[in-house]
N, C-alpha and C positions, 0 to 999 in steps of 0.2 A: 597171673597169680602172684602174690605178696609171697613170703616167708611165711610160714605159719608156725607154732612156737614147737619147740620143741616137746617130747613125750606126749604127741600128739592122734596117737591113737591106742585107744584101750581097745587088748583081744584078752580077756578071760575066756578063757576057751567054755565051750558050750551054748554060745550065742554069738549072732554076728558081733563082728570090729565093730567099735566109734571110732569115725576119725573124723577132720576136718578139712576144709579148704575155705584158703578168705579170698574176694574178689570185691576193689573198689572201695574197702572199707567195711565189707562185712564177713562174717566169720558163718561157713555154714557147714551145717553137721550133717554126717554122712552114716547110712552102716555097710560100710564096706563095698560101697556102690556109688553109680553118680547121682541114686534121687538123693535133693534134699530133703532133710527129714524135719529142717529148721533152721533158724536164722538169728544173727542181732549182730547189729549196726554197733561197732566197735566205740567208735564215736557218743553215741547211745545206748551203753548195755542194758537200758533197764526198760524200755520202750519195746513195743512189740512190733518187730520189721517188716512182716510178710502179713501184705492184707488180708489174706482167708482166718490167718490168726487173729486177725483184729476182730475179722466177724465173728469170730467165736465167742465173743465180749459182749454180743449184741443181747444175752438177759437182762442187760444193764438199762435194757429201756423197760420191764419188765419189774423190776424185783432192786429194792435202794440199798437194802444193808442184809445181804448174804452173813449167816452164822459162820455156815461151812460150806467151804468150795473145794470139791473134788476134781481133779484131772485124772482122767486114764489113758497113761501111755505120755512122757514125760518131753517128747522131742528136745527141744532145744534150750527147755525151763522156761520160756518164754511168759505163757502164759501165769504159769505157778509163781515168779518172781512177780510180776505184773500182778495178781493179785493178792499174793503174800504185802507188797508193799501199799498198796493202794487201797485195801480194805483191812486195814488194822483191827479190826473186831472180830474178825473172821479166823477162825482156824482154816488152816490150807494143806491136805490130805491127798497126796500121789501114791499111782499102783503103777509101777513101772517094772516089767521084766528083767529086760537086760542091764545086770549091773555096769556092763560098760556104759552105756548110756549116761546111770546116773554118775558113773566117777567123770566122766568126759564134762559133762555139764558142772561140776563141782570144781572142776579144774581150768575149765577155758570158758565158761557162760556164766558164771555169775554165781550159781544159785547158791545162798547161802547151806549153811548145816540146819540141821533138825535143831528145832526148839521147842518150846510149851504153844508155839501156834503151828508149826510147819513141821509135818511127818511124811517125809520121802522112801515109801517102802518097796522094796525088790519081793514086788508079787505078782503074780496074774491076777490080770483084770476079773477075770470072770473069778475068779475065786474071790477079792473084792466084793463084787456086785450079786454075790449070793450069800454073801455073808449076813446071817438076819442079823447081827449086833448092828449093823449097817443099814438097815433099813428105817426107812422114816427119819434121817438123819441129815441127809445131804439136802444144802437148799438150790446149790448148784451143781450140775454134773458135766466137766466139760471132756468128750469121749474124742480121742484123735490117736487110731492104734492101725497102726501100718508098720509091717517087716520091711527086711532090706528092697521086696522087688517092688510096693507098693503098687502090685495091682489091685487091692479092694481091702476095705478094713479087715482086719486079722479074726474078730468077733463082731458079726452081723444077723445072727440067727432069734428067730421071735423071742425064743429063751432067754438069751441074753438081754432084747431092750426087754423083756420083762422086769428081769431082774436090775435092772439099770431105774426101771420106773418104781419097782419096790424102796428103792435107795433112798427118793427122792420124799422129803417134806409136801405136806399137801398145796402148797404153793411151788414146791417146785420145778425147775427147768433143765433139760436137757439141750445142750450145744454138741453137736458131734459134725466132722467133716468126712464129704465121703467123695473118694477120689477114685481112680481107676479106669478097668472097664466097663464102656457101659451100660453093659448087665446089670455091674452094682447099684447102679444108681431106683434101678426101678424094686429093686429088690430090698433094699435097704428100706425106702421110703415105704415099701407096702411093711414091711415087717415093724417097722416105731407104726406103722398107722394101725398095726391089731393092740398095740395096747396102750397108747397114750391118746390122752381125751381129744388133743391139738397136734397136726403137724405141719409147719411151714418151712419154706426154704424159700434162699434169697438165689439170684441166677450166677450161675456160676463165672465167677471171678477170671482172670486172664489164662490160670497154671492149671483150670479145669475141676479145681475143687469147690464143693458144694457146702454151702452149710447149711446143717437145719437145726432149728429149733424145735424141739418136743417139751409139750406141759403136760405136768401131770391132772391138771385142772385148766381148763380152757380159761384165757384170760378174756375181757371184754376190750375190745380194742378202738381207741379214740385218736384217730390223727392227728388233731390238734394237741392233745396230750403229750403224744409219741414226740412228735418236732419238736415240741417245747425241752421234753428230755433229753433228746439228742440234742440242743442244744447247749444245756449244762453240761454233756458229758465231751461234747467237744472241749468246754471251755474248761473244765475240770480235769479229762482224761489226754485232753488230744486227741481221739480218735475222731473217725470219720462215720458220726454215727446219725448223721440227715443223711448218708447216700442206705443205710442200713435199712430205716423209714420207708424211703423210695422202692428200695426194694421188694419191701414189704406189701408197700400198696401195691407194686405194681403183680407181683404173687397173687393177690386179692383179686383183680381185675380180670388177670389171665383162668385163676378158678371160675369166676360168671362170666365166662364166654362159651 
């Protein structure tokens, strides 16, 4: 382990510590425990480090020019700067609990201040997601809410993706990662399947997180489409979004078996 800088861990009491450790050039954020909670390549702060994160990008094959992208549950900024900067059209709207998080991230990750696109607010998620001022507004919903012991998301109850899918614009898409044990995994996936039209998910990745995608409106799906856009989004975004594709089909094949 490197040096990590100093005043490197926020404890406002009432929520776990933020703290950090960097290894090999990258800086990763902790609550008070050794899972990571998120990541970026020092080198690279603005890039998103940790593949499951990357897949959580994967609306992108889906949906060209998001109004409004929401994150619930802020890790690392990762994603919220990653979209705050790459879709300028876009207002960019975080529910993040613990305000350590958000000062630790404002301090050591990047993420800019609030401005007339970007509102980083110390709330609960569910309180967010049943907000009817919030409903029919989000065109993206990106959900990745785990405590210090990250055994299963924090909010996983039919209720909740209810109100997650209320959120959502009639085009749009739910990204959320579901990690743990796995219990969670079957439970999760049945609970977005009572109330979103679509659910897929791509296999899970090396650190055992899953990602899936939920529509609020089932999309019609064209391979040859798909590739073509993971290819601009590779050559536009960097990301690795023909292995996203693959994924995909290969989900598709494994359901007709």
């Amino acid at each position: 382990m490197s040096d990590t800088p100093a005043s490197s861990r926020f404890d406002a009491p009432g929520h776990p510590p933020a703290t950090i450790t960097e290894f090999k050039g990258v800086r990763f954020l902790h609550l008070g425990t050794s899972w990571v909670q998120g990541a970026m390549r020092l080198a690279k702060p603005d890039n998103i480090e940790l593949e499951y994160v990357q897949m959580m990008m994967m609306w992108m094959l889906f949906l060209d020019n998001p109004k409004h992208i929401v994150q619930l549950g802020l890790g690392s900024a990762a994603l919220t700067k990653f979209s705050y900067q790459r879709f300028p059209a876009a207002r960019v709207t975080v529910a993040e609990l613990n305000p350590n998080v958000i000062d630790i991230c404002h301090a050591h990750f990047g993420l800019p201040p609030n401005d007339a696109r970007l509102d980083v607010r110390q709330m609960d998620a569910m309180d967010f997601v049943l907000d009817a001022a919030n409903h029919g507004t989000v065109d993206v919903l990106q959900v990745d809410l785990y405590d210090e012991d990250a055994r299963g998301p924090v909010l996983d109850s039919p209720e909740f993706y209810q109100a997650c899918m209320d959120c959502l614009a009639d085009d749009g898409i739910m990204t959320t990662n579901v990690f743990g044990d796995f219990s969670n995994y079957d439970k999760n996936l049945q609970n977005m399947e009572l109330v979103f039209d679509a659910v897929v998910w791509l296999p899970e990745v090396h650190d055992a997180n899953i990602v899936v995608l939920a529509f609020k409106r089932a999309p019609s799906i064209d391979f040859s489409v798909l590739y073509e856009r993971a290819g601009a989004i590779k050559k536009s975004m960097n990301l690795p979004a023909k292995n996203w594709v693959a994924g995909l089909k290969g989900w598709m094949q494994d359901q007709q078996e």
